[in-house]
N, C-alpha and C positions, 0 to 999 in steps of 0.2 A: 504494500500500500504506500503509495504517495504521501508522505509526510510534508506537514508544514510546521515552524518552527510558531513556538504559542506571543511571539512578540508583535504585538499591536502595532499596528500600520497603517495607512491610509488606504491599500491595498485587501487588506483581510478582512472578510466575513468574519463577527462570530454571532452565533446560532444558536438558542440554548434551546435544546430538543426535550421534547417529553408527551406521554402519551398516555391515555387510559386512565384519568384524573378522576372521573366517577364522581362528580362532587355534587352530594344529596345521599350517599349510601348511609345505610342504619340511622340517617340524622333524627330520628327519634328514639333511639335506642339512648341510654342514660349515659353510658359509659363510653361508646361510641362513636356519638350522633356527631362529635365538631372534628373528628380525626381526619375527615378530606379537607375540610378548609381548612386547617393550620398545618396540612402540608401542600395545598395551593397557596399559601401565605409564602410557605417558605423559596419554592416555586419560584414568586413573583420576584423574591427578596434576592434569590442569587441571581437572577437576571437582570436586578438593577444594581446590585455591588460589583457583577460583573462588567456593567457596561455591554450589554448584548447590541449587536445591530439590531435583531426582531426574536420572538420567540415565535416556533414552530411546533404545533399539537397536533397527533397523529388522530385525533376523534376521541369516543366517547370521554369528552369535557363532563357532561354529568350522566348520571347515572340513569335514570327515570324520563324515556320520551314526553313527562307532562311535567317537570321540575316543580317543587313546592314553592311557594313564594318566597321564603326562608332562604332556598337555597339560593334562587335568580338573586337577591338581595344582596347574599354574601358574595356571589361571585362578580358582581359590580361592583359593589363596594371593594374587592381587592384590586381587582380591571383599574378602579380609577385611583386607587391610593398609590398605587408600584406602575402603573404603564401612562400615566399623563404627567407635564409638567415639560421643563423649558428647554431641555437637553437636543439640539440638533438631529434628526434623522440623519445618516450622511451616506445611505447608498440612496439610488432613484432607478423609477422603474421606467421600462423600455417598451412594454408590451401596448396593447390594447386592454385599456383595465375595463371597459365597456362589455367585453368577449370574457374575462376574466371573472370580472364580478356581476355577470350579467341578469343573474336572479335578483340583484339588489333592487330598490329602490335609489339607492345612490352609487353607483357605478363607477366608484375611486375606494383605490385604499384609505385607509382611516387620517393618517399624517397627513396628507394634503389637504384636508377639509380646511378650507379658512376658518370653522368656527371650533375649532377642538383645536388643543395644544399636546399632542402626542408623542412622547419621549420613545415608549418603547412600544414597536406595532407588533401585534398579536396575531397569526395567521394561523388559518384551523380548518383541517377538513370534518365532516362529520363521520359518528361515530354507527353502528347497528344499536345504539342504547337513546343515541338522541337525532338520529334521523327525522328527514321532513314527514307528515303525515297532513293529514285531514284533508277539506279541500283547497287548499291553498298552499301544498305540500309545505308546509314552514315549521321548522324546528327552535331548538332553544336559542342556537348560533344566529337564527335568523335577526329575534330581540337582540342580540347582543351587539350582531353588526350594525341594524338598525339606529341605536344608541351610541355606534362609533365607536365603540373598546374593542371592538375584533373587525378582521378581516378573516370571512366566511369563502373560504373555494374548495373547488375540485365535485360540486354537484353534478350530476347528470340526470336529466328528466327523460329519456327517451330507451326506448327497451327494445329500437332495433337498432341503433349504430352511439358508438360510445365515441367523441374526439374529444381529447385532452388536451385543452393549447395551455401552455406553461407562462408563467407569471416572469418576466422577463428583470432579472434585478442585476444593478451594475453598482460597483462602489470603484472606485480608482480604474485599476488595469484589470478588476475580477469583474468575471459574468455568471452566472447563475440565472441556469434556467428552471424553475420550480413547476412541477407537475406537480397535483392532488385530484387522488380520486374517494369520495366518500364511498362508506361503506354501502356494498349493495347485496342481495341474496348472492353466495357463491354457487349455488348451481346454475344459476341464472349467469352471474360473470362470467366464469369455466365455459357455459356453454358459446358464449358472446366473443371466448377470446378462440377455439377451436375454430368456431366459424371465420374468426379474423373479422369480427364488426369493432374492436379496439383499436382506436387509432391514435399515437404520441405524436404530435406533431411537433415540425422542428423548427428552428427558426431561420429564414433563409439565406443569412448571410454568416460566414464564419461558424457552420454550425459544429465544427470541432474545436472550437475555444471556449464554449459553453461549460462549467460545472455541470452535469446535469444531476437533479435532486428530484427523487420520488416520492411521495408520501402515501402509503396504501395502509385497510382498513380493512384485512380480512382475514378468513384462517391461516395461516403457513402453517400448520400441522394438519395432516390425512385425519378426515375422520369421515369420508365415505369415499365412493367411488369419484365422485365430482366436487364433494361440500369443503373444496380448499382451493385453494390457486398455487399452482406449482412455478418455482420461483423462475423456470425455463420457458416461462408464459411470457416473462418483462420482455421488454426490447435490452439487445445490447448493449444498446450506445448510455445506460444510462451510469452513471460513475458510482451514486449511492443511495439506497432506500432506505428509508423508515420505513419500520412497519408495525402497524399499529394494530391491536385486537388481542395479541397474545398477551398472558399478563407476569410470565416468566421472565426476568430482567436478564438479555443477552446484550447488554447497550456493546459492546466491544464490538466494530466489524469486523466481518465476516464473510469473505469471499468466496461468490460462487464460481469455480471454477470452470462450468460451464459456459456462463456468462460473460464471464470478466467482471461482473461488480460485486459490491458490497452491501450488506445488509446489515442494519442495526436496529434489533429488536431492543428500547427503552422499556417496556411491562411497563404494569401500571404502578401506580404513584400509593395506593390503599392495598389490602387484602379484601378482597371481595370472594373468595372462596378457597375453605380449608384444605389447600389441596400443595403435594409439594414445590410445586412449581412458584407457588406463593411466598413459601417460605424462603426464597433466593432472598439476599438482599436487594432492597431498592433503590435506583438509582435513576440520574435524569444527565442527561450529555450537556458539553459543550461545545461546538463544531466551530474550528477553524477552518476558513477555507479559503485558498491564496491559487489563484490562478486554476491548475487545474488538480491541486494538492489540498490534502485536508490531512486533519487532524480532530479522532475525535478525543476528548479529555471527560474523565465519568467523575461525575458527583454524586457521593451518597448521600441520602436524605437521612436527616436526624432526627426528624420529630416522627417519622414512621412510626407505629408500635411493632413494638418485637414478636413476631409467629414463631414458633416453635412445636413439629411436627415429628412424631414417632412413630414407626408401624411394628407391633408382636403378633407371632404365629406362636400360639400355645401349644400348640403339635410341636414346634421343634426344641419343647422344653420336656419331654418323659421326662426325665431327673426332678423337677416341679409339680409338675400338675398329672395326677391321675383322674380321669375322666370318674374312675368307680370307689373315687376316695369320695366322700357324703361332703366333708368338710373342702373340698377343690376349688369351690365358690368365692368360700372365704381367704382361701390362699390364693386366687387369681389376684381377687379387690385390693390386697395387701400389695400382691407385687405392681399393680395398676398405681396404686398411691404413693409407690417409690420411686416408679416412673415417670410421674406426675412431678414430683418434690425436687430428681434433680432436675427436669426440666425449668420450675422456678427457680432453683438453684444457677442455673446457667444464663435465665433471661435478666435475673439481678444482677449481675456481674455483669453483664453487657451492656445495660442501664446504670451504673456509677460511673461509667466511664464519658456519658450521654446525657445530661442532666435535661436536655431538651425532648429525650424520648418519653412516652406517657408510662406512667408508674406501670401500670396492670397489661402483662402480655396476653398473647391470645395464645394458647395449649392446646394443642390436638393430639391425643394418643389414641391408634387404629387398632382392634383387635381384632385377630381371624383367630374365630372360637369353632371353627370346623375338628373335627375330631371325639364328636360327643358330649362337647364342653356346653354349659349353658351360661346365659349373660344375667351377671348381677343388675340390682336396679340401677341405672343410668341417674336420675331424678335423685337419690340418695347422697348416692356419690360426689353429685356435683353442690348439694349443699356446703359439704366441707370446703367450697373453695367459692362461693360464693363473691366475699370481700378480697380474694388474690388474684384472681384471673379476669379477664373482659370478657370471656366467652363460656361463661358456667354452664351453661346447657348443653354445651356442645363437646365439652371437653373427650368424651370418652363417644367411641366409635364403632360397634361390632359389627362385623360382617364374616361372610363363609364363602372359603375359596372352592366352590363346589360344583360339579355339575348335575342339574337337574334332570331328575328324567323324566322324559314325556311321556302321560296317560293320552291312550287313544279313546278318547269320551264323543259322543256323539253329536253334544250341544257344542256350542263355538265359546270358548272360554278364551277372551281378549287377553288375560293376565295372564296366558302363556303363550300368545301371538308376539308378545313383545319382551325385550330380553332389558331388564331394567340397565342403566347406565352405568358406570363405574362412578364413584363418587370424585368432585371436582369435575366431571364431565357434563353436560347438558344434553336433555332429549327435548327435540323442534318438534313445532305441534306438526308441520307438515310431515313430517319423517314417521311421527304416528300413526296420521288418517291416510299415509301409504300405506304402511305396514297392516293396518287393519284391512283394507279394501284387497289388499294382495292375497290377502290369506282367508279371508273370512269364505262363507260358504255361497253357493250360485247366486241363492233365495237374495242375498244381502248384498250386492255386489252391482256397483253402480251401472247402470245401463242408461245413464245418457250424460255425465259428465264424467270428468276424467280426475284422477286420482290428483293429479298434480294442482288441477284448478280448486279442486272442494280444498286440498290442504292450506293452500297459500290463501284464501278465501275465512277457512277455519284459524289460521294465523293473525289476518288483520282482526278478527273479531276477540279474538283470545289478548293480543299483544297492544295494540291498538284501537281498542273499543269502537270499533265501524261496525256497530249494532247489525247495520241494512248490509254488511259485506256478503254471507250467504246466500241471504234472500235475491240482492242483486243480479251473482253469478249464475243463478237457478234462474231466475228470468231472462238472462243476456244469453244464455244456451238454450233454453228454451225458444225462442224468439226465431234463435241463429236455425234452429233444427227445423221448427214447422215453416222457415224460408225456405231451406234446403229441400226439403217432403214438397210444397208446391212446386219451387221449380222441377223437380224430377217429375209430377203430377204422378205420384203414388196412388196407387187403387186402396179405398177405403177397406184394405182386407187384413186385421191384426197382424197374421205373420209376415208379412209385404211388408208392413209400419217397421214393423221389429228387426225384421234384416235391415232396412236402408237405414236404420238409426243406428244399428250395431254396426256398418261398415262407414256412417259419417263421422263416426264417436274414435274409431281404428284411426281415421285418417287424421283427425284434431289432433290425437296423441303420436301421429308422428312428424306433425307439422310443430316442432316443438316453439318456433318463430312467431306462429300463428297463434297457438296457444297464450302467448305469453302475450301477445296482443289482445287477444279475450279478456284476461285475468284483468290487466292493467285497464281497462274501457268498463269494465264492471265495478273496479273497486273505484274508479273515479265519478263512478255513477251514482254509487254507495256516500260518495263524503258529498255529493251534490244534494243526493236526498237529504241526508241530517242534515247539512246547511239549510235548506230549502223547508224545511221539517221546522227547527227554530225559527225562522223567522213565520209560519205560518201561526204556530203556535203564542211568538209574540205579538203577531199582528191581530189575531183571534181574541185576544185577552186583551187588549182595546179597545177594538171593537162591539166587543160583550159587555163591557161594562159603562161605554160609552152608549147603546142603547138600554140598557136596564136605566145608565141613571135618566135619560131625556122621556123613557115611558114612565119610569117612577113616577113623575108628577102628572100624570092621569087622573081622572077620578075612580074613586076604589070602586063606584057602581056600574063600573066596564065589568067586574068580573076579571079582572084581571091581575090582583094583588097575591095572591096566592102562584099563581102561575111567574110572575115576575121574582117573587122570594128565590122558587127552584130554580129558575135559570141561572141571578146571581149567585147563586151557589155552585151549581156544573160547572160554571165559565171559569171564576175563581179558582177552584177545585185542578181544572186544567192546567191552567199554566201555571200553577204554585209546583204541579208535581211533573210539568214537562220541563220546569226549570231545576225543579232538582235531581235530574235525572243526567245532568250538562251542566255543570258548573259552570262554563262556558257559554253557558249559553245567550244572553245580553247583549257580552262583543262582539258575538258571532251573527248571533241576529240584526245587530246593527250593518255589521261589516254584510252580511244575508241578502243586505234589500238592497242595496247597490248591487250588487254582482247578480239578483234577480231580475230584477230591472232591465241591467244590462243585456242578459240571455234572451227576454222576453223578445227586447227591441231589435234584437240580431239574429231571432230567428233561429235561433241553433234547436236542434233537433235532439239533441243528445243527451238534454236533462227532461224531454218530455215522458220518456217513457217511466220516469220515478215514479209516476201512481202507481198504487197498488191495483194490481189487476186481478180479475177473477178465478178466483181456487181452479185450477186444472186437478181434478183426483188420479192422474195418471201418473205425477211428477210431485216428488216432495220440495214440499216450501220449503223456505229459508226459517220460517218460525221454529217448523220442528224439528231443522236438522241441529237447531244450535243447542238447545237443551240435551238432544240425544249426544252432542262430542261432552257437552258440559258431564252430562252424569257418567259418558264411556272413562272421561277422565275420572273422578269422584272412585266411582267402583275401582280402577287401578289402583290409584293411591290417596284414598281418603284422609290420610293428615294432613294431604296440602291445603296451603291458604292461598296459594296465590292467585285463584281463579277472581276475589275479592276483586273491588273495582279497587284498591289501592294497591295491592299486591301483585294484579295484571301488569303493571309499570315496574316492579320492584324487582323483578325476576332480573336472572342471568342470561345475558347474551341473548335475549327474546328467545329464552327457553327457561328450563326449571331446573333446579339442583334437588336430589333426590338422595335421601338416606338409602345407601344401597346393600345389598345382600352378595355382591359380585365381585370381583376380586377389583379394588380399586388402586394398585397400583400403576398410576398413571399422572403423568406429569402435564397432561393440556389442562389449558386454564383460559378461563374467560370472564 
């Protein structure tokens, strides 16, 4: 690798890198709730002792696609304490920031705004935790650039061709060309980049004296046949990536030798899940970078809390534990509470040396209790550590490294369709309603849409509260197929119906392009309707109560005083509980009736079809398919909570962490 020497220049970039910040994780947890912002404090702080040229985040900035106000608050308030104020910018950019920033409302970086004073600019791809949603695809980064504390790049809105044009930055004699691509579904990418619809564009003069710098947001670890991006996907030419999603701190590059470039995984900034990969130390880079040489320089973070991570196989202790000793129980819990002890043992000693790290570490000891062994109380155990530890509940771990064997039972038993996760790993709601559709029996087995669309469908409603997502896809296939059945003019004869649907439904699922043209025209159909929903709903409860009160003053010998009471009550009654159904709902309905308006006046055809149309008994509604994923999931793993309207946001990697029974040794993290 290309070294540069770390002595400041008028020449030198420096960079301070960092990614996967989560800031809103456990913030209502007591012990917890402040550990992402006081180390995005600290963050800000080396970046401005440092003297950064700009800092660069590789996405997920917060934690929850819907941020509490709590958190949006603090992460301003830090935005403006450590990155405004009088201090010179002193590279300038090159490019088309128009093409660059082009989702914005204001279409320049943040430093050139005549009406802000910006020392140190903030540049941020998005994350799979705070991605754009609803109808106006806008995320948290969107408020932030909005407000001028960040510059938001590397969006893409289109799901057939991807171009990347790079943010063009020059300081002296160095050039840097900056690509960002926010996080997108990796099957979806994968399949985008096989196809070659990914396109880096280059800059067209001198395009080998370019730095070139990548910023990416997605798995780099295999964890299906496509659900990753393989680093032989990049282009060549480019010098060095971030990359961002993974939460295992490898900041050192990393050269792939295929490629010729470099790779520097920074993890994230918190422990968001107990898993060993967490337990790495954490750190955040510094990037030197002088013509077409870099240097990166790692900083550990000190206010982190300490993780600390053990895994025992009690099989591999005979000499200890006998399964058919009565009292084995109590001699397991003893040696569990010794392993426990010197792990605080270890985490105090690393903390006097740290005065800045939090008192109480977090403890995780795994037990594979496979061999006849049985697991003491969990709940008991973790009283005794109650006031030492940050994470009492979780401390102690059992699982069995085993395999199950399969009963050939007649009824469809889903809890053995699917093979639970290893712990620290995550199961995608889509990866489920394949998994079930694939395997379930003929009776149950979708015969007019396709696996892929119900999951990704089942996803925005689970991850992303788009209520109308099911319903919509089930009407936009529905639509698509008795189009298809006329133009063919199919004879009114059932098994005629049923073949040309079963060989329409074949072709969708290999038209995988098409598909995902479906999916995406549905689900934007879906945030049309709830927009279009609040504001009808706000506009109805004006209207309701604007004629109740003008009839009110009637005379009561209309006959009409009794029947006026009920009305103001339904009317009331509505929009009290259509509103608290959308916290959002107000801004949305305001923001509603312009963009209503607007569609009305232009004729677009595209949100018409959002009324609810008449029951087809042929085709399951979107009503009933959601409760049946809602309770398929419930019956698999009934302790979860995250199905909750606040816990749907709370989740991992828009997926769920699961107490598992499988052998979890595995170091992905997310």
């Amino acid at each position: 690798m290309s070294t540069v020497s770390s002595q400041d220049d008028e020449d030198t970039f420096k960079i301070l890198v960092a990614t996967d910040v989560h800031l809103g994780y456990l913030e209502k947890d007591p012990v917890r709730g402040n550990d992402t912002f006081v180390t995005f404090n600290e963050i800000l702080d080396h970046a401005r002792k440092k003297e950064v040229d700009f800092i660069l985040l590789g996405g997920d900035l917060f934690h929850d696609n819907k941020p509490s106000r709590k958190t949006v608050h603090s992460c301003l308030e830090s935005l403006r304490k450590y990155c405004m104020g009088d201090r010179p910018v002193q590279f300038e950019i090159l490019s088309d920031q128009a093409v660059n920033f082009h989702h914005s409302k204001f279409p320049w970086v943040n430093y050139q705004d005549e009406n802000l004073n910006i020392s140190i600019p903030v540049f941020s791809i998005h994350g799979n935790h705070d991605d754009p949603t609803g109808a106006d695809a806008l995320c948290a980064l969107d408020v932030l650039s909005c407000a001028g504390l960040l510059n938001h790049f590397g969006r893409s809105n289109s799901v057939e061709k991807i171009d990347i044009s790079p943010i063009l930055l020059r300081k002296g004699r160095t050039k840097i060309a900056l690509y960002g691509l926010g996080a997108i579904p990796d099957e979806r990418l994968y399949r985008m980049f096989v196809n070659k619809q990914v396109t880096m564009l280059r800059p067209k003069e001198d395009e080998d004296s370019w730095f070139n710098l990548f910023v990416i947001h997605q798995n780099r670890s295999k964890h299906g046949a496509t659900n990753y991006i393989p680093e032989q996907f990049l282009d060549d030419f480019i010098n060095l990536v971030v990359w961002g999603h993974e939460h295992e701190c490898k900041i050192a590059p990393f050269k792939n030798e295929q490629q010729r470039f470099y790779i520097s995984q920074p993890g994230s900034s918190v422990v968001t899940s107990l898993s060993p990969g967490e337990a790495v130390k954490k750190h955040i880079g510094l990037l030197h970078v002088k013509g077409k040489k870099m240097k990166m320089e790692k900083i550990a973070l000190e206010t982190v809390r300490t993780f600390h991570i053990e895994d025992i196989v009690l099989a591999d202790h005979p000499d200890l534990f006998n399964p058919d000793n009565p009292n084995v129980t109590q001699a397991i819990q003893a040696f569990c509470m010794e392993k426990v002890e010197l792990m605080l043992d270890t985490a105090e000693r690393e903390r006097l040396g740290n005065p800045r790290q939090p008192e109480k570490p977090i403890i995780r000891l795994r037990v594979d209790y496979a061999g006849g062994f049985e697991p003491f109380s969990v709940h008991r155990f973790s009283q005794k550590y109650m006031h030492r530890v940050a994470n009492p509940k979780d401390i102690i771990h059992f699982f069995r490294r085993r395999e199950q064997k399969e009963k050939k039972d007649i009824d469809l038993n889903f809890g053995k369709l699917v093979s639970r996760p290893a712990e620290g790993t995550t199961l995608r709601v889509e990866d489920l309603v394949k998994q079930y559709f694939q395997t379930a029996e003929k009776k149950v087995q979708l015969s007019l849409l396709t696996e892929r669309g119900m999951g990704e469908a089942v996803q925005e409603f689970v991850d992303k509260e788009e209520k109308d997502a099911i319903e919509e896809l089930v009407k936009f296939q529905l639509e698509k197929t008795q189009r298809f059945l006329k133009e063919r003019r199919t004879d009114a004869v059932e098994e005629k119906i049923d073949e040309e649907v079963r060989k329409f439904r074949e072709s969708r699922k290999k038209n995988t392009e098409e598909e995902d043209k479906e999916v995406h025209e549905a689900m934007m159909r879906a945030r049309a309707h709830r927009s279009a929903g609040e504001v009808l709903v706000e506009a109805s409860s004006d209207e309701d109560s604007m004629d109740i009160e003008m009839t009110g003053t009637s005379n009561p010998s209309d006959g009409l005083s009794s029947t006026l009471g009920r009305g103001r009550g339904r009317a009331r009654g509505r929009a009290r509980g259509a509103r608290g159904q959308n916290s959002t709902a107000r801004g949305s309905s305001r923001r509603g009736r312009g963009a209503t308006s607007q569609e009305s006046a232009s004729g677009s055809r595209s949100y018409k079809s959002v009324s609810v149309p008449s029951k087809t008994p042929s085709i399951m509604d979107g009503s009933m398919l959601m409760p049946f994923f809602f309770s398929l999931y419930v019956s698999r793993f009934p302790t979860l909570s995250s199905f909750s309207k606040r816990g749907s946001q709370s989740q991992t990697s828009k997926g769920v962490d699961f107490e598992s029974d499988e052998d979890p040794f595995l170091n992905s993290v997310r």
